[in-house]
C-alpha positions as CSV (number, residue, x, y, z in Angstrom):
1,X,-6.1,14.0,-17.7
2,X,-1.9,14.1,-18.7
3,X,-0.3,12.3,-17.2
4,X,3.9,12.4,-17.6
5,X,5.8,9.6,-19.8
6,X,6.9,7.8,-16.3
7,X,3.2,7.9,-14.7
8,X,1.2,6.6,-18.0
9,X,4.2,3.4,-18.0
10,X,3.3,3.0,-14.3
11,X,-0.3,2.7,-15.2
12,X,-0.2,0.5,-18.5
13,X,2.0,-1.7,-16.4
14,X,-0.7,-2.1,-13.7
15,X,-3.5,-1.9,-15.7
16,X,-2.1,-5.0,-17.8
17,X,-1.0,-7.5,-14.6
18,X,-4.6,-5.9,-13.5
19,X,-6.5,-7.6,-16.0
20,X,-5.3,-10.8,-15.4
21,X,-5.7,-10.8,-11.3
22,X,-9.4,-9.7,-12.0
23,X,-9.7,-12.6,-13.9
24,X,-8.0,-14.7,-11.4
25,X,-10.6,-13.6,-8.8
26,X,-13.4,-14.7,-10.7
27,X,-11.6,-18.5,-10.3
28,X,-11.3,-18.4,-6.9
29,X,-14.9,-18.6,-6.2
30,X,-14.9,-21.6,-8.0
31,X,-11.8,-23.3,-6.1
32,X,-13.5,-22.2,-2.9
33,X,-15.7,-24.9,-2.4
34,X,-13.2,-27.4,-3.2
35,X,-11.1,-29.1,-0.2
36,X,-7.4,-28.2,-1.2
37,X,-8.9,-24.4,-1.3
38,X,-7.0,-22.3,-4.1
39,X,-3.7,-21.3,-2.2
40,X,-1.7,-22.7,-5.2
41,X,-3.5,-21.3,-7.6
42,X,-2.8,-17.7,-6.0
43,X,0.5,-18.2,-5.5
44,X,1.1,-18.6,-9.2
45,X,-1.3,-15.2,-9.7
46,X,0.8,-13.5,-7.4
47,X,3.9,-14.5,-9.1
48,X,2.5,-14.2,-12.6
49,X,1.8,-10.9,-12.2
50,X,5.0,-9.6,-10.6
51,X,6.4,-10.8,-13.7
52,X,4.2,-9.1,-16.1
53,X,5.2,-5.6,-14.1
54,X,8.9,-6.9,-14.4
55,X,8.8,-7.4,-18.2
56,X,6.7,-4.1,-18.7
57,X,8.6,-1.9,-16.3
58,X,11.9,-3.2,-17.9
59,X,11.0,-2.5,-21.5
60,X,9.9,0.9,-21.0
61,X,13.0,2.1,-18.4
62,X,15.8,-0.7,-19.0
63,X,18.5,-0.9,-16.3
64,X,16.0,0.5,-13.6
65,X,16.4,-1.4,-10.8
66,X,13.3,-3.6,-9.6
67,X,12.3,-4.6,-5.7
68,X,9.6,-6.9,-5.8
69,X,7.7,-9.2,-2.9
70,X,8.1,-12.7,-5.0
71,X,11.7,-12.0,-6.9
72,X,13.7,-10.4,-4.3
73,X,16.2,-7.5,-5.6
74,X,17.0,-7.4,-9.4
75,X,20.0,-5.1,-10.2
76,X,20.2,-2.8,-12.8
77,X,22.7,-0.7,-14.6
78,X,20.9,2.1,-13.5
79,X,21.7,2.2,-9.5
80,X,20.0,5.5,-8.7
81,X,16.6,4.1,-9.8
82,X,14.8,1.5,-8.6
83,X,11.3,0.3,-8.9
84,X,9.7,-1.6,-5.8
85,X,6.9,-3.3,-6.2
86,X,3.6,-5.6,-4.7
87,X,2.0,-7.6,-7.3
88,X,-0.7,-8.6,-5.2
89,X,-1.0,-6.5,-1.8
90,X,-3.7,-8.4,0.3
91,X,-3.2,-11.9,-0.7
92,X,-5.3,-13.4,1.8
93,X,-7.9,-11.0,1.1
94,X,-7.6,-12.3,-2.6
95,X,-7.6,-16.1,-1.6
96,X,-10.8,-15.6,0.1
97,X,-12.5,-13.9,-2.7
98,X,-12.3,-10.5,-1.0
99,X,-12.3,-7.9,-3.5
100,X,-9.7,-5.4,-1.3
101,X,-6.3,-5.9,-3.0
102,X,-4.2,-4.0,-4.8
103,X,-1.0,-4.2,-7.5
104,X,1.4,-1.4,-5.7
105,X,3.9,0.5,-8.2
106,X,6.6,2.9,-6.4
107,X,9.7,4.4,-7.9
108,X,13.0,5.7,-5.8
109,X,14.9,7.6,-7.3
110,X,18.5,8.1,-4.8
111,X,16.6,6.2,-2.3
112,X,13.4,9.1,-2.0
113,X,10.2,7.8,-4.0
114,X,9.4,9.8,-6.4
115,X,6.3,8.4,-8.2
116,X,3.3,5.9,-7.0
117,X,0.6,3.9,-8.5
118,X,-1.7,2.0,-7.1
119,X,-4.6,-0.2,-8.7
120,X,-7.5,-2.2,-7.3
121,X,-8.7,-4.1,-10.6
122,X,-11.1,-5.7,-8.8
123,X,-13.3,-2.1,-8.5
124,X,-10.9,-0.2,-11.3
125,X,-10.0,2.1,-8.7
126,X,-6.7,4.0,-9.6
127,X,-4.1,6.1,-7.3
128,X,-1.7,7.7,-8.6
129,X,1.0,10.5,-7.0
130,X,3.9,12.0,-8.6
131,X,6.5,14.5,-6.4
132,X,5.3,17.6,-6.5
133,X,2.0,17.0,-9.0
134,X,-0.3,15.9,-6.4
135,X,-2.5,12.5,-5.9
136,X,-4.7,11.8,-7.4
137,X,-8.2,9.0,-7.7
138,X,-9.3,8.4,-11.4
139,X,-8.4,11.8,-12.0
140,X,-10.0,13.3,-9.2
141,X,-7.5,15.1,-6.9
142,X,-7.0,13.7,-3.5
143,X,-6.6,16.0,0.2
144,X,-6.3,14.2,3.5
145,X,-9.6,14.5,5.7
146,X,-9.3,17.7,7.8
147,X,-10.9,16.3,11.2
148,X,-8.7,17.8,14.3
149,X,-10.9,15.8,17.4
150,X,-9.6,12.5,17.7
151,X,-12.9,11.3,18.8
152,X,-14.2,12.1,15.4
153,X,-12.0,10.2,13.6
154,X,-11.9,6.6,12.0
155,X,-8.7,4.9,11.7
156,X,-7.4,2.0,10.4
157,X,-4.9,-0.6,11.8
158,X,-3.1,-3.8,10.8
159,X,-3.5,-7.0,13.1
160,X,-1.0,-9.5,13.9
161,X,-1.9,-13.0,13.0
162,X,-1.0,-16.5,14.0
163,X,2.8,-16.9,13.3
164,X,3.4,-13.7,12.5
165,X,3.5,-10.1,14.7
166,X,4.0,-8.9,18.2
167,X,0.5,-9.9,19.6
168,X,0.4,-8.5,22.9
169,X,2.1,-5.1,21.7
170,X,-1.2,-4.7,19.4
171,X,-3.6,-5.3,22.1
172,X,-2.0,-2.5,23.7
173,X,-2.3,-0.3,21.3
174,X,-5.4,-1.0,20.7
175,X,-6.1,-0.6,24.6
176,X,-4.8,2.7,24.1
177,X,-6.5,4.4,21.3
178,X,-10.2,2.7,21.2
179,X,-11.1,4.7,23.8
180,X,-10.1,7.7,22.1
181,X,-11.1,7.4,18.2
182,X,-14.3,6.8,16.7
183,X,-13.9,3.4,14.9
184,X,-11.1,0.9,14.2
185,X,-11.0,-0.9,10.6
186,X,-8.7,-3.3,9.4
187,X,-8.7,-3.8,5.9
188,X,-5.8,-6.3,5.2
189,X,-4.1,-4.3,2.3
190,X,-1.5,-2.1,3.4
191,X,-1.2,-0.1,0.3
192,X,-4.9,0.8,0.0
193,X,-5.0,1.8,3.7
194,X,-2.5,4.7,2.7
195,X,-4.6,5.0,-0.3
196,X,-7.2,5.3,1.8
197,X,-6.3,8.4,4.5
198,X,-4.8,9.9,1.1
199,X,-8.3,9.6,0.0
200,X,-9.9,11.4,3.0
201,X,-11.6,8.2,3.4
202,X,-10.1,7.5,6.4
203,X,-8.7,9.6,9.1
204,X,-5.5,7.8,10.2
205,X,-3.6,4.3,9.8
206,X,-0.6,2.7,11.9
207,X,0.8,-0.6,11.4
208,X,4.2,-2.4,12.1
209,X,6.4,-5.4,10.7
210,X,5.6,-3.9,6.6
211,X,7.9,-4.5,4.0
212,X,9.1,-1.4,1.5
213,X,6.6,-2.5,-1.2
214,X,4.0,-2.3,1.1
215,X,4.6,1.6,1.7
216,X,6.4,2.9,-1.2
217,X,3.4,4.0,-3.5
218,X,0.8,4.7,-0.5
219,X,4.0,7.0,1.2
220,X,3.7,9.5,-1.8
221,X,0.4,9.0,-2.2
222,X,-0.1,10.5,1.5
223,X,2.3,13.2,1.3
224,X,1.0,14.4,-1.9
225,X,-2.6,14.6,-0.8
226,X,-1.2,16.6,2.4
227,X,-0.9,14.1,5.0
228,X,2.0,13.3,7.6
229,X,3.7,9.6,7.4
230,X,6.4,8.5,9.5
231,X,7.5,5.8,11.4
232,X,5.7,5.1,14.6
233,X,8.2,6.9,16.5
234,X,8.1,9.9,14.4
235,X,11.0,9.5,12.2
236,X,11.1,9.9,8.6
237,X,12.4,6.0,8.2
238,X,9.1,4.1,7.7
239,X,10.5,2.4,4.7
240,X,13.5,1.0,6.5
241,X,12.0,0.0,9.9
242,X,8.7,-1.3,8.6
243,X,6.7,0.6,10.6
244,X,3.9,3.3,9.6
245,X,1.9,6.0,11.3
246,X,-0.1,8.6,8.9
247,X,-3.0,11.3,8.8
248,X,-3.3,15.2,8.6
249,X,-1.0,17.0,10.0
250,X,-3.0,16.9,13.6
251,X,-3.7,13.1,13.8
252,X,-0.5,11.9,12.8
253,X,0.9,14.0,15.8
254,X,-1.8,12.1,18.2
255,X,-1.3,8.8,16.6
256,X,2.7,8.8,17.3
257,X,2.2,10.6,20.7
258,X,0.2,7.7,22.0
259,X,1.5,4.4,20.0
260,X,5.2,5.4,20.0
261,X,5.8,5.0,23.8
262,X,4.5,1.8,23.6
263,X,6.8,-0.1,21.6
């Protein structure tokens, strides 16, 4: 399949810091076993590999901006583009030898996203969505799933942990839907989970307290297979309040009519 000029620099820039986490992975069932455990070791994959996509990213589109999770906000001369970036989305899933992460590539052009990439290397599955050209799955084009019962549908969620998250907002929302859908899943990679409903894979996906790398690619990747994504109340601001509700057209609508009251 053609891809355009900005798409294929997307991809050889993932593909490349791709390579090296798969490797990585194989390593960590090795440090498993050992007492320290291999936190170090992934914090130096994580960072490693955000600058690989630096140093590619900025070779082929110098003075691009770049918004990564490790290196904060690099500036460039070119202010109405900016890339943003997760090396490694689902780090704990990748410390524990869980193959469900993901390098996440999004590009904003004036602030609206414009192109997304994301790349499991672990299972050399590879997302792609440009404005306008669709989304795509190694080359495969991608529509959301077209359930309209909410009882029919799977969706996935994010779960606060210790330290981190408004627990006792999540057990109501969880209160609130389980009743009503047919399965929760949480993954624990934020970018794939939008992958994901872009896939048809699953139906729906909500989750709060994100950073903008964590939705830039998958926000594309949704609206370009078809689906809805907004903030949790609705409004078209998930990438500055953190928060993320998305389906078809039908389950989004459900999703934000029973989570948004709640918080």
């Amino acid at each position: 399949m053609l891809y355009s000029a900005l798409i294929n620099v997307m991809v050889k820039a993932a593909r490349r810091a791709g390579r090296n986490l798969k490797r990585d992975l194989g390593e960590i069932e090795h440090l498993q076993v050992s007492l320290k455990g291999p936190a170090n070791f992934v914090s130096k994959a994580d960072k490693r590999a955000e600058e690989m996509l630096y140093e590619d990213l900025a070779k082929a589109r110098p003075g691009y901006g770049f918004i990564g999770e490790e290196g904060g906000t690099r500036e460039g001369a070119d202010k109405t583009h900016a890339w943003i970036v997760d090396p490694l989305d689902g780090t704990t899933n990748f410390l524990h030898g869980i193959p469900q992460f993901a390098i996440s590539i999004g590009l904003a052009r004036e602030g609206t996203v414009i192109a997304g990439v994301i790349y499991n290397p672990a299972n050399d599955e590879l997302y792609i969505a440009e404005r306008g050209k669709g989304a795509f799955l190694n080359d495969q084009r991608l529509r959301v799933a077209g359930r309209r019962r909410l009882d029919e549908c799977v969706v996935a969620c994010g779960l606060p942990h210790i330290g981190r998250g408004d627990h006792q907002l999540a057990l109501k929302e969880m209160a609130a839907l389980q009743n009503k859908v047919a399965g929760f899943r949480r993954f624990g990679a934020a970018s794939l989970d939008l992958a994901f409903v872009a896939a048809g894979r699953i139906d729906g996906y909500w989750e709060r307290n994100l950073s903008p790398w964590d939705i830039a690619a998958g926000q594309i990747m949704v609206r370009e297979a078809g689906g809805t994504i907004s903030d949790i109340g609705g409004r078209d601001d998930a990438l500055k309040t953190g928060h993320v509700v998305c389906g078809n057209e039908f389950v989004h609508g459900e999703l934000v009519k029973i989570l948004g009251p709640l918080g």
